[in-house]
DRENFIPA-678026 format. One record per residue: residue number from 1; residue in one letter; chain; x, y, z of N, C-alpha, C in turn. Coordinates in nm, 2 decimals. Layout:
BEGIN
{NUM; a; A; {X; Y; Z}; {X; Y; Z}; {X; Y; Z}};
...
This chain:
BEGIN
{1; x; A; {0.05; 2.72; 2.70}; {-0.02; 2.78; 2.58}; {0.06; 2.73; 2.45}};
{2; x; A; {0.01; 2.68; 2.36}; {0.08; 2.67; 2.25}; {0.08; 2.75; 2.16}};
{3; x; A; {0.20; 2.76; 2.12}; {0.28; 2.87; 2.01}; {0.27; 2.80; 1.82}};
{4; x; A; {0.22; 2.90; 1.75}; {0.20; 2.86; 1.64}; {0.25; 2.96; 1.55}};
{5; x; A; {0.34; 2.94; 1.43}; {0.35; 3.01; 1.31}; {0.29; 2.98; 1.18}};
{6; x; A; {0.29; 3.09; 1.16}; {0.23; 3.10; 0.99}; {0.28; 3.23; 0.92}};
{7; x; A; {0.32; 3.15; 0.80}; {0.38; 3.21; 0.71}; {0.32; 3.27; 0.60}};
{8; x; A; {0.37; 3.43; 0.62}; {0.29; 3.46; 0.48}; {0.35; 3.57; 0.46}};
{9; x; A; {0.31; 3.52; 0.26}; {0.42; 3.57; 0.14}; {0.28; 3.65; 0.06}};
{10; x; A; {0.34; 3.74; 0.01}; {0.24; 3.82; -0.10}; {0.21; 3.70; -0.23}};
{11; x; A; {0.08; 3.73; -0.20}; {-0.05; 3.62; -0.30}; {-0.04; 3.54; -0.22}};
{12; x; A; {-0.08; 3.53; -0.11}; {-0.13; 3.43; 0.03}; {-0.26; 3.44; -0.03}};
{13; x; A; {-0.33; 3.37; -0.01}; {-0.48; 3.34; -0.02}; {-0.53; 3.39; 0.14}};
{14; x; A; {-0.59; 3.47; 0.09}; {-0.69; 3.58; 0.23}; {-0.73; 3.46; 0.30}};
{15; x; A; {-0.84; 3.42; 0.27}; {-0.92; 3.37; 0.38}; {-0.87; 3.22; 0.42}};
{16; x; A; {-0.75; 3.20; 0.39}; {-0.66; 3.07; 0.43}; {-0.55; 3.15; 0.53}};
{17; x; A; {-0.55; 3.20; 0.51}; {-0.46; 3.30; 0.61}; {-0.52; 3.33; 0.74}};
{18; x; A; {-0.59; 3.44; 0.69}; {-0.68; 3.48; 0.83}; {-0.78; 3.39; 0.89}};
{19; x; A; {-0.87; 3.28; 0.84}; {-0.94; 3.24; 0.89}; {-0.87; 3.13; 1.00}};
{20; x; A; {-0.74; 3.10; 0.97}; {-0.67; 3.00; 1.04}; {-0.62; 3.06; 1.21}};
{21; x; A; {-0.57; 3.19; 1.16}; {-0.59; 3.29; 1.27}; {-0.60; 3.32; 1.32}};
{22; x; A; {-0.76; 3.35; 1.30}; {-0.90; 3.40; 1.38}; {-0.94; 3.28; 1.47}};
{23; x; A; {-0.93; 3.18; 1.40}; {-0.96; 3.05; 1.50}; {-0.91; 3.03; 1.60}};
{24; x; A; {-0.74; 2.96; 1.59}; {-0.67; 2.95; 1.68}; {-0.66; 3.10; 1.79}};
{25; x; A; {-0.68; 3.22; 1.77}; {-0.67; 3.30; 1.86}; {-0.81; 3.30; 1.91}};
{26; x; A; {-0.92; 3.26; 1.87}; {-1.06; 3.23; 2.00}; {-1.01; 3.15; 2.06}};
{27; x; A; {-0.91; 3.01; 2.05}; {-0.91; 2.90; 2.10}; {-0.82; 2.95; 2.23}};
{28; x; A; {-0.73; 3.06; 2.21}; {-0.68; 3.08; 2.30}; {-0.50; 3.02; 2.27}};
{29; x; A; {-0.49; 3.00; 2.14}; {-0.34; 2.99; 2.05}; {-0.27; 3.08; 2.08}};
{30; x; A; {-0.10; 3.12; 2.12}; {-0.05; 3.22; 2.05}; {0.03; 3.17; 1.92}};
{31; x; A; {-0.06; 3.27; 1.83}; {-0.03; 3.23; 1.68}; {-0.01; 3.35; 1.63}};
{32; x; A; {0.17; 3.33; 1.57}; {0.19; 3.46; 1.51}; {0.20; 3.48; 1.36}};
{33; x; A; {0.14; 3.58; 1.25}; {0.19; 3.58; 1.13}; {0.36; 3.62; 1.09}};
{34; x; A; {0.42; 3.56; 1.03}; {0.52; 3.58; 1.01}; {0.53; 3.57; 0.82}};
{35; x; A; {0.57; 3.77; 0.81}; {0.59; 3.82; 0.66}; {0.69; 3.76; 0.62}};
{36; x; A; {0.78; 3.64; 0.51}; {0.88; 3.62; 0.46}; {0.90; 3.77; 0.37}};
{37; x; A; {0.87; 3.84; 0.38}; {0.93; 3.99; 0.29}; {1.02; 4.07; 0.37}};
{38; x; A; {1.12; 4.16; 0.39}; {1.20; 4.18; 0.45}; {1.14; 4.28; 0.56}};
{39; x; A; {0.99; 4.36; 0.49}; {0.94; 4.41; 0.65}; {0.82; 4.27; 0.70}};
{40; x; A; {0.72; 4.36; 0.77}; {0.58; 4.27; 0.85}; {0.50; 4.28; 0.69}};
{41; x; A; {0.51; 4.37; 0.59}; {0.39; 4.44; 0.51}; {0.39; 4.31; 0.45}};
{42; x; A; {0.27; 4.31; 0.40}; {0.23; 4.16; 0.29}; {0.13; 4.23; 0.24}};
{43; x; A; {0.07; 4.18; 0.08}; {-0.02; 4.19; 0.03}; {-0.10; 4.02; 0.00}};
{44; x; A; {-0.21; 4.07; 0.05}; {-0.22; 3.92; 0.01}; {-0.28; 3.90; -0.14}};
{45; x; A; {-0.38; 3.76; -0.17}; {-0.41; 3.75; -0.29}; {-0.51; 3.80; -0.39}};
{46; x; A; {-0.60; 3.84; -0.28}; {-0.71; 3.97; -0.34}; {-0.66; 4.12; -0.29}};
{47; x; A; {-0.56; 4.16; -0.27}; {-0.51; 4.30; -0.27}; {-0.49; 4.33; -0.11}};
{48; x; A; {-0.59; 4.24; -0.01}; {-0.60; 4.31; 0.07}; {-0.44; 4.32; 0.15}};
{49; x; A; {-0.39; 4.40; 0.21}; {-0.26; 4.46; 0.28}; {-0.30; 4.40; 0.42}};
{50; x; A; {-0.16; 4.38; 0.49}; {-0.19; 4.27; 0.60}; {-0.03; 4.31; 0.68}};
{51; x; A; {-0.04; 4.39; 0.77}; {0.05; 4.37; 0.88}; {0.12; 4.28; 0.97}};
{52; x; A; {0.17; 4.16; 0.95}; {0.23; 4.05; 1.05}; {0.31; 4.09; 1.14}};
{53; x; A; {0.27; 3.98; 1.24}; {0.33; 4.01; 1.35}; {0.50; 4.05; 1.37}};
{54; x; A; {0.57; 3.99; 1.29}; {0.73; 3.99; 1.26}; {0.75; 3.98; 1.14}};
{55; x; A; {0.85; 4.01; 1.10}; {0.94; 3.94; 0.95}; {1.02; 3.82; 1.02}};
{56; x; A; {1.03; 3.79; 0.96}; {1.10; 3.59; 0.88}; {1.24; 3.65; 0.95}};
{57; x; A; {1.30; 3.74; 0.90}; {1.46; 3.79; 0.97}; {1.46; 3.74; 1.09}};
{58; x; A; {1.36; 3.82; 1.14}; {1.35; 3.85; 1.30}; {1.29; 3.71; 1.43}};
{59; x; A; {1.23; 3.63; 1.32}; {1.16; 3.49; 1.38}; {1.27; 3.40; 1.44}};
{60; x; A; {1.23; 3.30; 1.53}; {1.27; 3.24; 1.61}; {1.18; 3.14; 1.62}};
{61; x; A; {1.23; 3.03; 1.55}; {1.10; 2.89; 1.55}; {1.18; 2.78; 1.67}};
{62; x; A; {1.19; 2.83; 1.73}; {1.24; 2.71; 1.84}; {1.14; 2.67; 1.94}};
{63; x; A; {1.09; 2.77; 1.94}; {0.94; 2.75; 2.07}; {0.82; 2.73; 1.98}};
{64; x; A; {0.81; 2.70; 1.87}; {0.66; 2.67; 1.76}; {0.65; 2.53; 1.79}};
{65; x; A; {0.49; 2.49; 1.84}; {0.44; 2.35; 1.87}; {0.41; 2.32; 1.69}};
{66; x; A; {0.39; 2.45; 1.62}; {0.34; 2.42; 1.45}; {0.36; 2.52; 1.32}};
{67; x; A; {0.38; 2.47; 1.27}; {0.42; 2.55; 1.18}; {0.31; 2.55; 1.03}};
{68; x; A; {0.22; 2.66; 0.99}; {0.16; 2.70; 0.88}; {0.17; 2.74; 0.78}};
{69; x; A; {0.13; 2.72; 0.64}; {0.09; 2.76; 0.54}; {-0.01; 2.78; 0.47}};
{70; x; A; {-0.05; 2.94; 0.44}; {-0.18; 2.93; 0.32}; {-0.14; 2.90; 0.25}};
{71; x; A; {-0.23; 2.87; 0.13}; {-0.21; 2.84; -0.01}; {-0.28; 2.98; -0.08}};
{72; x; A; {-0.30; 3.01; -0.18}; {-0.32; 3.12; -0.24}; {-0.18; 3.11; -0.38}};
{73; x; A; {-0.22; 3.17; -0.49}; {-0.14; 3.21; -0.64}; {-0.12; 3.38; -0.60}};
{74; x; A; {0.00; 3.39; -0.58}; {0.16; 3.31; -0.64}; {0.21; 3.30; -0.52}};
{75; x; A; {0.12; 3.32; -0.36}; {0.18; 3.29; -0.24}; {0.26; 3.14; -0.20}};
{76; x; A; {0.19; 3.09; -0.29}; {0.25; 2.92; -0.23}; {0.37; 2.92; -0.32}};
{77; x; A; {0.42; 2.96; -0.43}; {0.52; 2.94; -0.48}; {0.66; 3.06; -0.41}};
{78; x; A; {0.57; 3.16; -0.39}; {0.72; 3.23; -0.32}; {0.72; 3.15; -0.19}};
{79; x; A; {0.62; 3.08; -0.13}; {0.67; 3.04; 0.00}; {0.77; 2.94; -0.02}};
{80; x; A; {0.75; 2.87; -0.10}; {0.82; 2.75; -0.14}; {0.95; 2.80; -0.21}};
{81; x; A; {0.97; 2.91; -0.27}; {1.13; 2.95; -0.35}; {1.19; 3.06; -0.21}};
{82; x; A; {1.13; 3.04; -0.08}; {1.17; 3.15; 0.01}; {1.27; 3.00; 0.09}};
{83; x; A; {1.43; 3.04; 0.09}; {1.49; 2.92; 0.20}; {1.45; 2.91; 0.33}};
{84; x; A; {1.42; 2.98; 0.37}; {1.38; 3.02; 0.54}; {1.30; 2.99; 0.53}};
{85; x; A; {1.21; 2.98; 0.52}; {1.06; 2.90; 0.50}; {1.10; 2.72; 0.46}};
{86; x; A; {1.15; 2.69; 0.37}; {1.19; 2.54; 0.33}; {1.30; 2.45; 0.49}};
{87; x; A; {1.37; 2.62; 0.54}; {1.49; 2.54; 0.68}; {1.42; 2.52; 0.76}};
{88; x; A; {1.30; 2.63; 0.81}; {1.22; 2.59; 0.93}; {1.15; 2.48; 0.91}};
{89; x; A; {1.09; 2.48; 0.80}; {0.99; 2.34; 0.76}; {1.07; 2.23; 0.83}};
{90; x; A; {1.17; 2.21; 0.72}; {1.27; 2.14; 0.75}; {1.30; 2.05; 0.92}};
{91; x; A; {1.38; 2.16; 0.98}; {1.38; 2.11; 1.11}; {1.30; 2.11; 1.18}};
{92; x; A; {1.17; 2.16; 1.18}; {1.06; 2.19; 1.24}; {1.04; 1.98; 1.24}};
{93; x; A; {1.03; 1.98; 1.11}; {0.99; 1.83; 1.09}; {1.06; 1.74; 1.16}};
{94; x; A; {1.20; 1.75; 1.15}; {1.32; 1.67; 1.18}; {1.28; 1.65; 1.33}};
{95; x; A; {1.26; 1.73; 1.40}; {1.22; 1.74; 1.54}; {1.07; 1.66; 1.57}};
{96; x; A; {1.00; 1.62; 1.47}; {0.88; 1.54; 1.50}; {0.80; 1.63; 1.53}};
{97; x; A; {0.79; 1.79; 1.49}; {0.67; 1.85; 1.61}; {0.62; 1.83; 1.41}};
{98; x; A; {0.45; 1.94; 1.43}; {0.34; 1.94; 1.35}; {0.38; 2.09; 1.28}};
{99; x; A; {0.31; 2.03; 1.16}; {0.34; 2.11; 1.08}; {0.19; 2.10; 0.96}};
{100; x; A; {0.17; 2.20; 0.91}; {0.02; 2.22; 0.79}; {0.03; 2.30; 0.66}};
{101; x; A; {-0.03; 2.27; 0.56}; {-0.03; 2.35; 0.46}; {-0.16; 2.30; 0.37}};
{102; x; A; {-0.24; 2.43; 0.35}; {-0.38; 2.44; 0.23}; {-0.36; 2.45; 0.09}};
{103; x; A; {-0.45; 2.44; 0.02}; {-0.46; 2.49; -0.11}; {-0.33; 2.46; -0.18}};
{104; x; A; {-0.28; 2.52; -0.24}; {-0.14; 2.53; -0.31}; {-0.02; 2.49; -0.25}};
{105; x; A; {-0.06; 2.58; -0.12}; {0.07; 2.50; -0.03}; {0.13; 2.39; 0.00}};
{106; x; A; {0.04; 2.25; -0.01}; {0.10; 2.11; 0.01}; {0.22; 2.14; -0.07}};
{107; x; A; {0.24; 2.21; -0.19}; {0.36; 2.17; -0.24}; {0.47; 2.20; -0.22}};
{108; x; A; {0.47; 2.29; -0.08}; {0.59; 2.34; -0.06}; {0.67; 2.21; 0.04}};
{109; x; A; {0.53; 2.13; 0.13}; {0.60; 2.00; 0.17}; {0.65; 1.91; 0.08}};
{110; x; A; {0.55; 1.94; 0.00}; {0.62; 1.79; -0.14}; {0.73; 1.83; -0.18}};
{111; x; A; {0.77; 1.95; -0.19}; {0.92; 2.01; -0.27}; {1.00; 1.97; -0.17}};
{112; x; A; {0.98; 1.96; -0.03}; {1.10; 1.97; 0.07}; {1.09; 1.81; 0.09}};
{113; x; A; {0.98; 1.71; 0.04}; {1.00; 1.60; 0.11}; {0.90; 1.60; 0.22}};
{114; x; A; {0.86; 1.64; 0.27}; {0.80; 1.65; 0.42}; {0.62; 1.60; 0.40}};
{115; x; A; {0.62; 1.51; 0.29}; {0.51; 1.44; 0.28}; {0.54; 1.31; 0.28}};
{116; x; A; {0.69; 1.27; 0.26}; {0.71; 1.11; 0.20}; {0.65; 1.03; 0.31}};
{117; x; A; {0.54; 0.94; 0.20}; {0.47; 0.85; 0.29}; {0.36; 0.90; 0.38}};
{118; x; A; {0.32; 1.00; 0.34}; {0.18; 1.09; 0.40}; {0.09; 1.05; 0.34}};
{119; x; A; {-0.04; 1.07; 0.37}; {-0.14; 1.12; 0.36}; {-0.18; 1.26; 0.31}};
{120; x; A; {-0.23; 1.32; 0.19}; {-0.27; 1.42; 0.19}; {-0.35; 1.49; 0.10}};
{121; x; A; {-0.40; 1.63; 0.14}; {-0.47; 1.66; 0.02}; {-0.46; 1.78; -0.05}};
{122; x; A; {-0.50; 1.88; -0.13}; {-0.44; 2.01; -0.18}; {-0.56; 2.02; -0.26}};
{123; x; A; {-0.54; 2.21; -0.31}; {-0.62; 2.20; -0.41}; {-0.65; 2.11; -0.56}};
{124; x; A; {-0.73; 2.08; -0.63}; {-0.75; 2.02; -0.76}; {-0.65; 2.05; -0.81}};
{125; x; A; {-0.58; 1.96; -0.91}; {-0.45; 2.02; -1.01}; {-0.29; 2.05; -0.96}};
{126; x; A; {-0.33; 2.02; -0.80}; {-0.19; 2.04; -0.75}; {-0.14; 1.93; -0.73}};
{127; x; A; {-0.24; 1.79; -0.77}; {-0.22; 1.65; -0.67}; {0.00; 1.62; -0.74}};
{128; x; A; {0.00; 1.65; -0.84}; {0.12; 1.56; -0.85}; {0.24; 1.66; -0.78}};
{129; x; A; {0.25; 1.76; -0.75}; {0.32; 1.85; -0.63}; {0.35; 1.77; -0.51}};
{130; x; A; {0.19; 1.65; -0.50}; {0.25; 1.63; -0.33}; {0.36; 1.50; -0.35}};
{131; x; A; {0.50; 1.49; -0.34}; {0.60; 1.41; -0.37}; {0.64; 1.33; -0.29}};
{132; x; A; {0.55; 1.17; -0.28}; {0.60; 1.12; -0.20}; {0.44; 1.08; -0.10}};
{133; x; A; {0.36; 1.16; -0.16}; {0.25; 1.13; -0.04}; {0.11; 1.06; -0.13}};
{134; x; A; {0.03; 1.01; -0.10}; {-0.06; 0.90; -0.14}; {-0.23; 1.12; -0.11}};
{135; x; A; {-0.23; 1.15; -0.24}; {-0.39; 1.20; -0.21}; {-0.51; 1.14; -0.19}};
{136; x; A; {-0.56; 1.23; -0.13}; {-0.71; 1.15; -0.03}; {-0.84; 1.24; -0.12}};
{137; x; A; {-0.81; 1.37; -0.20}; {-0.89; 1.47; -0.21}; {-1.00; 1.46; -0.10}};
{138; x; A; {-0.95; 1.48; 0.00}; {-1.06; 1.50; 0.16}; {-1.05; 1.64; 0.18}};
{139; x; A; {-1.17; 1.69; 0.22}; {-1.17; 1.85; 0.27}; {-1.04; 1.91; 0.34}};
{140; x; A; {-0.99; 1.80; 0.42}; {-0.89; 1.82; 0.50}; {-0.85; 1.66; 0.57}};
{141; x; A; {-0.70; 1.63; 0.56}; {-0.64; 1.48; 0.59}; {-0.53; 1.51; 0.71}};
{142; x; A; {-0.54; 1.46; 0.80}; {-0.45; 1.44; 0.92}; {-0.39; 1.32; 0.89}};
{143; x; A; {-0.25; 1.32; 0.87}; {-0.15; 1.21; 0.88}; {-0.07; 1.25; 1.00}};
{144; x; A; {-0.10; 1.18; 1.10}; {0.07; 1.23; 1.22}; {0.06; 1.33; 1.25}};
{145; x; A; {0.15; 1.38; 1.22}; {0.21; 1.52; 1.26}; {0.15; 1.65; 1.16}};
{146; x; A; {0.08; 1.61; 1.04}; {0.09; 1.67; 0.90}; {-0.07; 1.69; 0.93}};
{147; x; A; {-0.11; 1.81; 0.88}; {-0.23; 1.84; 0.81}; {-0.23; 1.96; 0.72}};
{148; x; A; {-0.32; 1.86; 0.58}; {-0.35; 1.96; 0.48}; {-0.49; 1.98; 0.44}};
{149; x; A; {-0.50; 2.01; 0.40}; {-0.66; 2.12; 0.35}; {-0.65; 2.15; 0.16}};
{150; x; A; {-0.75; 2.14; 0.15}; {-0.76; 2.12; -0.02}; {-0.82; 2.29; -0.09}};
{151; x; A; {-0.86; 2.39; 0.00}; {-0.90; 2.52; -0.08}; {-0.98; 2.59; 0.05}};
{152; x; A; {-1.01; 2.71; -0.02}; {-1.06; 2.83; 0.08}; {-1.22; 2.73; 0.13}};
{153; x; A; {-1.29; 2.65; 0.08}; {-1.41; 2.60; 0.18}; {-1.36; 2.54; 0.27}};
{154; x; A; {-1.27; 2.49; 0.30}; {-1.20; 2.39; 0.36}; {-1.13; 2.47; 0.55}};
{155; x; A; {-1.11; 2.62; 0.49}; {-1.07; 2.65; 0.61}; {-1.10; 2.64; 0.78}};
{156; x; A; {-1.25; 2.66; 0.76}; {-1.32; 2.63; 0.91}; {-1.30; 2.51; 0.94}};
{157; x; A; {-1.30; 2.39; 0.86}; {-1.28; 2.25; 0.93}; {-1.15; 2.25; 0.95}};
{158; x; A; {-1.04; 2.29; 0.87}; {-0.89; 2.26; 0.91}; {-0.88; 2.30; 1.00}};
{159; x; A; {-0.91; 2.44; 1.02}; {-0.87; 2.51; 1.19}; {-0.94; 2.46; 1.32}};
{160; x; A; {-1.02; 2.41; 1.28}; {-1.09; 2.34; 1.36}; {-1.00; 2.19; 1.42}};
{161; x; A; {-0.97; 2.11; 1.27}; {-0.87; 2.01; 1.31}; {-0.71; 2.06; 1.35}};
{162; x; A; {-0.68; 2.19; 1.32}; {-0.52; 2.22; 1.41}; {-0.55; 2.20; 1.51}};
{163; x; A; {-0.72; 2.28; 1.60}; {-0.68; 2.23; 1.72}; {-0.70; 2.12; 1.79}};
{164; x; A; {-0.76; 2.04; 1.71}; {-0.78; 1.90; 1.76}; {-0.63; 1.83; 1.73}};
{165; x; A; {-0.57; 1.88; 1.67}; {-0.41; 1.80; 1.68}; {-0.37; 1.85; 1.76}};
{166; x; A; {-0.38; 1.97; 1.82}; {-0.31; 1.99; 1.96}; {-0.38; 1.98; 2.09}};
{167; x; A; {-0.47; 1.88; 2.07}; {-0.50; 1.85; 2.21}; {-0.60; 1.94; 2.26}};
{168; x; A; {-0.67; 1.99; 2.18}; {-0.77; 2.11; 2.20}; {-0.92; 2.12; 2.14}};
{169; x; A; {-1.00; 1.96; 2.20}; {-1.06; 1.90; 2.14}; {-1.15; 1.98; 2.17}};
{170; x; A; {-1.19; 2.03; 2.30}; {-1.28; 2.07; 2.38}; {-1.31; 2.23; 2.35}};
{171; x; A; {-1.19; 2.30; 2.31}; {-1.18; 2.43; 2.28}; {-1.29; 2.45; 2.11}};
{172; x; A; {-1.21; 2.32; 2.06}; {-1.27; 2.27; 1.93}; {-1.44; 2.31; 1.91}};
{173; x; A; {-1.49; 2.16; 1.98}; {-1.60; 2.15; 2.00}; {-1.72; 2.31; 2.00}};
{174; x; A; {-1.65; 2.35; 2.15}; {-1.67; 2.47; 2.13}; {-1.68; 2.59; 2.06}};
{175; x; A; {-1.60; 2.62; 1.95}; {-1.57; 2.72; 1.86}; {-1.67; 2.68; 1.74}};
{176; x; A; {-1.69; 2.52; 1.71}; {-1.79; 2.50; 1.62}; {-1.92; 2.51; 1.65}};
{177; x; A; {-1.94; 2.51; 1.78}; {-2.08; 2.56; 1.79}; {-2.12; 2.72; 1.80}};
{178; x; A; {-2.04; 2.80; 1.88}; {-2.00; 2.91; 1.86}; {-2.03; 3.02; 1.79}};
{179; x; A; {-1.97; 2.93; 1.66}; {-1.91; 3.02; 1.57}; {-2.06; 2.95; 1.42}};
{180; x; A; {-2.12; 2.85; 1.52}; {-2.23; 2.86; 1.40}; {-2.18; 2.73; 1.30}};
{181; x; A; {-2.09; 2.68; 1.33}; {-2.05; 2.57; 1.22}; {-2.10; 2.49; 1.25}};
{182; x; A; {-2.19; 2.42; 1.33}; {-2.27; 2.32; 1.35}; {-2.40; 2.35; 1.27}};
{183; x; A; {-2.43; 2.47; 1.26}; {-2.57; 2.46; 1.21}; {-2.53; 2.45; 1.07}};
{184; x; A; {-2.46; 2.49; 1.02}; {-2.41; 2.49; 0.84}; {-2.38; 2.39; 0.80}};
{185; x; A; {-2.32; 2.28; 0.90}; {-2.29; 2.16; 0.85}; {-2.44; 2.07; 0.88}};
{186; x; A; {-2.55; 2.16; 0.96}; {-2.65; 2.08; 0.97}; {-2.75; 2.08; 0.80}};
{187; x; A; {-2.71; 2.24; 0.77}; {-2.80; 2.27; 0.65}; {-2.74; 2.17; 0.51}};
C-alpha cells in the first residue's frame, strides 16, 4: 500500500485539501493529513476546522511514496515559511521519490528549488514563484516525479493523476467513472 502525506497549514484551501484525500483513500491510499501547527487543529481557508491525522512534531516521512500540498491564501505561504515542511520536501526530493503541490503551493517548490528544470503549473499570478521551472498553465502537468495543479477546478483531475503516478491506473480509471467524472467531462 502506498503511504502519502499532506500538509496542512491554516488558510489551506478546503477543497484542495480534502478532495485530494477523499480520492486517494477510495483508491485505497494510506494518506495522512499532517497539521504543521503544534497540535492536529487547522483551520482551513473558508473557516472550516479540520482535525489531521498528526502534527508535523510527531511525523515521520521516511516511509511516504509522496509528499502534498494544497494551495489556498495564506496556507501556501505558511507552508512555505514552515522549515519542516521546506526539510521534508527537501529530502523527500533528494531521495528521487514524488512529490505535488496546487494552486499557490507550486511556490513553496520554487522557493526550495524542487522545480529546477520542471515542468509546471500553479494558480494565475503565481507563474513567476515557480523558480527554475518552464509553465504549461495545464489544468494539471506531470514532470517525473513532480505534479502540479493550477486551482480548486483542477482537483478531481490531479487526484486522479497522483494515482496514476503511482501506478494506480486502474484504481484511477475506476474512481472516474465512479465518482461521475466521466460524465462531466462528457458534458
Amino acid at each position: 500500500m502506498y503511504k502519502v502525506y499532506e500538509f496542512i497549514a491554516n488558510g489551506s484551501e478546503d477543497i484542495e485539501a480534502l478532495t485530494v484525500v477523499d480520492v486517494l483513500k477510495r483508491a485505497g491510499v494510506d494518506i495522512k493529513t499532517v497539521s504543521i501547527n503544534e497540535t492536529e487543529a487547522v483551520e482551513l481557508s473558508h473557516g472550516t476546522k479540520m482535525i489531521c491525522d498528526l502534527a508535523i512534531a510527531d511525523a515521520d516521512f521516511s516511509d511516504a511514496d509522496m509528499l502534498l500540498l494544497p494551495g489556498g491564501l495564506p496556507g501556501a505561504y505558511n507552508l512555505n515559511e514552515h522549515p519542516a515542511v521546506r526539510e521534508a520536501l527537501t529530502k523527500h526530493a533528494a531521495a528521487g521519490k514524488k512529490y505535488g503541490a496546487i494552486c499557490a503551493a507550486p511556490l513553496v517548490l520554487g522557493s526550495t528549488g524542487l522545480l529546477q528544470g520542471k515542468h509546471a503549473t500553479c494558480y494565475p499570478g503565481f507563474e513567476d514563484q515557480l523558480t527554475g521551472a518552464t509553465y504549461t498553465a495545464e489544468l494539471y502537468t506531470v514532470d517525473g516525479n513532480v505534479i502540479t495543479g493550477c486551482g480548486p477546478a483542477a482537483t478531481l483531475p490531479y487526484a486522479y493523476a497522483i494515482l496514476e503516478m503511482l501506478g494506480m491506473n486502474q484504481e484511477a480509471a475506476a474512481l472516474k467513472e465512479g465518482m461521475m467524472f466521466n460524465k462531466l467531462m462528457q458534458n
